[in-house]
DRENDO-1510 file (C-alpha; in Angstrom, 1 decimal, always signed):
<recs>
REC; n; res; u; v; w
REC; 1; UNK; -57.3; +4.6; -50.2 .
REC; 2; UNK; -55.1; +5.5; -53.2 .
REC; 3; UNK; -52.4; +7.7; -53.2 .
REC; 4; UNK; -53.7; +10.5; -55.4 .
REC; 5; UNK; -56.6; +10.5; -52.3 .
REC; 6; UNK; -54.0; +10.7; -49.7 .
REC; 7; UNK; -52.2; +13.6; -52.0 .
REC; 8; UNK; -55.3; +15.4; -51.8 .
REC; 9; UNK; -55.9; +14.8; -48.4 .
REC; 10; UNK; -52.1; +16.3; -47.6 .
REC; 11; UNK; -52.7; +19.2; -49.3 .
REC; 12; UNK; -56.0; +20.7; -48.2 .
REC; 13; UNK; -54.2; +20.0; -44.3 .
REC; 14; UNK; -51.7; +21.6; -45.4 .
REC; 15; UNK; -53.8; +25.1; -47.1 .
REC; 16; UNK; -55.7; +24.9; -44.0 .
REC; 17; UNK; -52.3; +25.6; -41.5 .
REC; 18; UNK; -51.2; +27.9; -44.0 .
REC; 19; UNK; -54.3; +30.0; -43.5 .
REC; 20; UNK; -54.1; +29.6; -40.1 .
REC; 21; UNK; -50.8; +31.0; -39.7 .
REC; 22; UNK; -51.3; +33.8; -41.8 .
REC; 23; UNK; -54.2; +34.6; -39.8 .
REC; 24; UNK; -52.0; +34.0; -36.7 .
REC; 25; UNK; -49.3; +36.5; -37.9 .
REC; 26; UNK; -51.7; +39.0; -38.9 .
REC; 27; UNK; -53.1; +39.1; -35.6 .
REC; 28; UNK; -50.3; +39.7; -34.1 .
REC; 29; UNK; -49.3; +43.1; -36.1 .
REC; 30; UNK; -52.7; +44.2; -35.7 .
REC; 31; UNK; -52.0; +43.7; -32.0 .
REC; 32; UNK; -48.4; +45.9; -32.6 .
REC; 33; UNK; -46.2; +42.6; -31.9 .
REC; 34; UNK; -43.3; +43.4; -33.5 .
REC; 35; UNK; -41.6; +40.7; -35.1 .
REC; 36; UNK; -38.0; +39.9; -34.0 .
REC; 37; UNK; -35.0; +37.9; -35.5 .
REC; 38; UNK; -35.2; +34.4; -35.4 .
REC; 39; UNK; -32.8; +32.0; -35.0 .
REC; 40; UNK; -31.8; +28.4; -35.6 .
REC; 41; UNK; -30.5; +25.6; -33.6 .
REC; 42; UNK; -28.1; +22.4; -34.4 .
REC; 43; UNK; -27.9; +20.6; -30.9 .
REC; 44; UNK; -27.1; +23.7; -28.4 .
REC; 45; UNK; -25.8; +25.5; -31.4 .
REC; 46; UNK; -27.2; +29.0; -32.4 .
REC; 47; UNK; -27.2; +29.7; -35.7 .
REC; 48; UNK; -27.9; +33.5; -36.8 .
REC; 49; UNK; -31.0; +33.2; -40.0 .
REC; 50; UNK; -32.1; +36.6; -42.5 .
REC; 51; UNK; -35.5; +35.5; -41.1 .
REC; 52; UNK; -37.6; +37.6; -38.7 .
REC; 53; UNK; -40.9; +36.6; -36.6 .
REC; 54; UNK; -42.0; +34.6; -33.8 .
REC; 55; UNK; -41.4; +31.4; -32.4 .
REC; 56; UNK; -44.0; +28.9; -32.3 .
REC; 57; UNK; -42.6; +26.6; -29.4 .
REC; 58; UNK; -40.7; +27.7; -26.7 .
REC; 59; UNK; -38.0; +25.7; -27.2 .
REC; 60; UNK; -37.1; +27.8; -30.5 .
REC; 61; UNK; -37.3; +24.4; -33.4 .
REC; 62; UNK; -40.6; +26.5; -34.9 .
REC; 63; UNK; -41.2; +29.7; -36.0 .
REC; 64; UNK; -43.7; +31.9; -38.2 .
REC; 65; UNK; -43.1; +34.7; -40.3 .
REC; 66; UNK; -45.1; +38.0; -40.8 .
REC; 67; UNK; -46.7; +36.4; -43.7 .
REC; 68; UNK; -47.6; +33.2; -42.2 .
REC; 69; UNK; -44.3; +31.3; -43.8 .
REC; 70; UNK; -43.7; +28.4; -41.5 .
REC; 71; UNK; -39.5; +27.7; -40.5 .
REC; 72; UNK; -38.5; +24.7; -39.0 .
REC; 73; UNK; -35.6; +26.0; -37.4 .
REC; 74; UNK; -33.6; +22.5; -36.7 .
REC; 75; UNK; -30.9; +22.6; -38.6 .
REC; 76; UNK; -27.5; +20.6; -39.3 .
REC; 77; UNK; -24.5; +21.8; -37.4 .
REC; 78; UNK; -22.3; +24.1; -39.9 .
REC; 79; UNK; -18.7; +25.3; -39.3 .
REC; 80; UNK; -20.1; +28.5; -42.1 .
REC; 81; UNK; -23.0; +28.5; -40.4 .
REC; 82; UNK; -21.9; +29.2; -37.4 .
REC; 83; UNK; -19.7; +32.4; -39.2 .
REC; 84; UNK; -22.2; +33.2; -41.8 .
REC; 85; UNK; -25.5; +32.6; -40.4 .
REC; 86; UNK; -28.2; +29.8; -42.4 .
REC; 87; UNK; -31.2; +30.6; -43.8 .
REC; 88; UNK; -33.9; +28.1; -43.6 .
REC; 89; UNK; -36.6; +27.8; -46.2 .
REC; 90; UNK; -40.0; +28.6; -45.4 .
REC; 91; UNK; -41.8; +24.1; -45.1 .
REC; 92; UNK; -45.3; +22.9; -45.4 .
REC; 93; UNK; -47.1; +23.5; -42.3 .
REC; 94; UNK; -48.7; +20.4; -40.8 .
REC; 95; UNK; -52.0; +20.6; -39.0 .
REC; 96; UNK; -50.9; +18.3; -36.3 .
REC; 97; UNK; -47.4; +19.6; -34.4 .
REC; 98; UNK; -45.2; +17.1; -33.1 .
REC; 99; UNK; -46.8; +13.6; -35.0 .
REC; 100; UNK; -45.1; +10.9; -34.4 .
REC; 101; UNK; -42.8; +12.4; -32.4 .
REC; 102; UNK; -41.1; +10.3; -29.0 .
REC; 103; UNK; -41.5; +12.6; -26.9 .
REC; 104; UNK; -45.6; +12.4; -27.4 .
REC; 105; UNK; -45.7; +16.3; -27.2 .
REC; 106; UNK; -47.9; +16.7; -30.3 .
REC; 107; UNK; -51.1; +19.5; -30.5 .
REC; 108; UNK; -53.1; +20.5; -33.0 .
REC; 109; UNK; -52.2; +24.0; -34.8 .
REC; 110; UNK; -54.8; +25.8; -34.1 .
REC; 111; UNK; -54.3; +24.9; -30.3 .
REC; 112; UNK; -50.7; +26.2; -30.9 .
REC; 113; UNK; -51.4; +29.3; -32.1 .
REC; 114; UNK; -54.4; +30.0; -29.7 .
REC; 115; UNK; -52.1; +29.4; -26.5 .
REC; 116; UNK; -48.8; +31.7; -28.1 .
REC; 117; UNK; -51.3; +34.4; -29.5 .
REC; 118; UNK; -52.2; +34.9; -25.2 .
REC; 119; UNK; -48.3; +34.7; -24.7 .
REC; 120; UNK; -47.1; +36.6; -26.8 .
REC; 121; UNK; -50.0; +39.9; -26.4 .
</recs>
């Protein structure tokens, strides 16, 4: 398969997360979740972010915002950041959480977002 195929491929994944989160987010203002600050992580490090929403993983490394933007919230350890606070850039969602990943915790979005939407209200 070519690349411009796999390009494609990436993309329409990636269109159909970033509906689903929106959709996600917007259900949970309709519901009256409030969102609430989020915050990063280097390590055991807290690191205050301008970002506000809700976490994706209960660990805190994902969040979404009240548009549907997507943070990884892993970030690298910062002397400033630890005084100033970071601000992560919204990433491309993936459909699949956690591919790849050693500790073989990986779910499909929608699956995410199905199982924190009854958490969270």
């Amino acid at each position: 398969m070519s690349d411009e195929w796999w390009a494609r491929a990436r993309a329409a994944e990636t269109a159909r997360a970033r509906a689903a989160l929106a959709a996600f987010a917007a259900e949970l203002l309709r519901r009256g979740v409030a969102p609430g600050p989020l915050r990063a992580r280097a390590g055991s490090a807290r690191y205050r972010t301008d970002r506000v929403g809700w976490y994706l993983r209960a660990d805190g490394s994902l969040g979404v915002g009240p548009a549907g933007e997507y943070y990884v919230l892993d970030v690298a350890p910062s002397l400033a950041g630890r005084f100033r606070g970071v601000s992560p850039d919204p990433a491309e969602p993936p459909w699949q959480i956690g591919r790849g990943a050693r500790d073989g915790e990986s779910i499909e979005l929608p699956e995410l977002l199905r199982r924190r939407l009854a958490e969270l209200g």
